[in-house]
N, C-alpha and C positions, 0 to 999 in steps of 0.2 A: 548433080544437085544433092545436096546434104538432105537427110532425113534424121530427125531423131523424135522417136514414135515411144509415147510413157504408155505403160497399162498396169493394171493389178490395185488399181483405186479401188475405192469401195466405202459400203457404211461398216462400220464395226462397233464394237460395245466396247468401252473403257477398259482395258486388261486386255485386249484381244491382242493379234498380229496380222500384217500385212506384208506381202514381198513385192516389191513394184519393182516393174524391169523398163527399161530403155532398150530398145534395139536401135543402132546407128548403120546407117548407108552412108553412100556418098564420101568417106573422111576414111582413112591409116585409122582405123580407128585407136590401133596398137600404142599410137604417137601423141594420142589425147591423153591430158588431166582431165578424168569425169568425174561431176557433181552433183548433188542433188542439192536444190535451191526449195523453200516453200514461200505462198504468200496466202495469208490467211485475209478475210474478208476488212477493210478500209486498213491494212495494214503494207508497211513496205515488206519487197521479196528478201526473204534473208537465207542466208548459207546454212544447209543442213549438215553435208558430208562431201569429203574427198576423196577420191582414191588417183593416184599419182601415174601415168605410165611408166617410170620407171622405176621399180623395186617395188610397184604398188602399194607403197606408204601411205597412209587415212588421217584424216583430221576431222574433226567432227565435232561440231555447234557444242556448247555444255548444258544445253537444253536437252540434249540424246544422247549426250556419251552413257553407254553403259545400255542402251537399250532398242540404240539402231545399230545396224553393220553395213558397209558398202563394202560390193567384190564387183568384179568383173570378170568375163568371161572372153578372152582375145580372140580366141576361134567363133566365137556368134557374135561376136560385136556386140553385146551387151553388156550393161552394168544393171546392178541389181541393190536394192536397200529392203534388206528384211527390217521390220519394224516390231518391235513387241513393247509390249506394259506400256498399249496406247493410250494417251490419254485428251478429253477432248480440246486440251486445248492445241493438241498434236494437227488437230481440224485446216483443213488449206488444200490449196491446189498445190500438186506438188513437180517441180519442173525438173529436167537434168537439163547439163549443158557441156558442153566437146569443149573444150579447154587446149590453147596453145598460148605462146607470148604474143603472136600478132594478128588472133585470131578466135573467135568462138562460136558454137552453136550452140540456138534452143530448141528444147523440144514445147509441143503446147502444150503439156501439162495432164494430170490427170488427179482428180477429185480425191482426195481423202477424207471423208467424214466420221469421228470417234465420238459415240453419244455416252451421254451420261449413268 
């Protein structure tokens, strides 16, 4: 059974940072593209960041370039989004998801709140 389990949400103040991790079970996790998706309240989920499993190449929203980063870690089956110069409208739950061509997982998400 696939798990992918988000933490490291939280309130923060505007300017702050955040690192939210995903740990994945159940999946190679080596053999995923992982992502981070947000969706913010009456808004559709949209694409934050990528990171590729092979060569670990990123792509990432042009809402964050320059002030989030995604890595991963192959031996703990983690992927990871430091977040800094957050701002509130950064505000959303924030998802990862295991990525293949005929194939994906979500995780449920984990709160990020950035006040004013």
């Amino acid at each position: 059974q696939v798990h992918l389990v988000e933490s490291g949400g939280g309130l923060v103040q505007a300017g702050g940072s955040l690192r939210l991790s995903c740990a994945a079970s159940g999946i190679t996790f080596s053999t995923y593209d992982m992502g981070w998706y947000r969706q913010a309240p009456g808004k559709e989920r949209e694409f934050v960041a990528l990171i590729r499993w092979r060569g670990g190449s990123t792509t990432y929203a042009d809402s964050v370039q320059g002030r989030f980063t995604i890595a991963r870690d192959n031996a703990k089956n983690t992927v990871y989004l430091q977040m800094n110069s957050l701002k509130p409208e950064d505000t959303a739950i924030y998802f990862c998801r295991a990525i293949q061509p005929l194939q994906y997982f979500w995780g449920q998400g984990t709160q990020v709140t950035v006040s004013s």
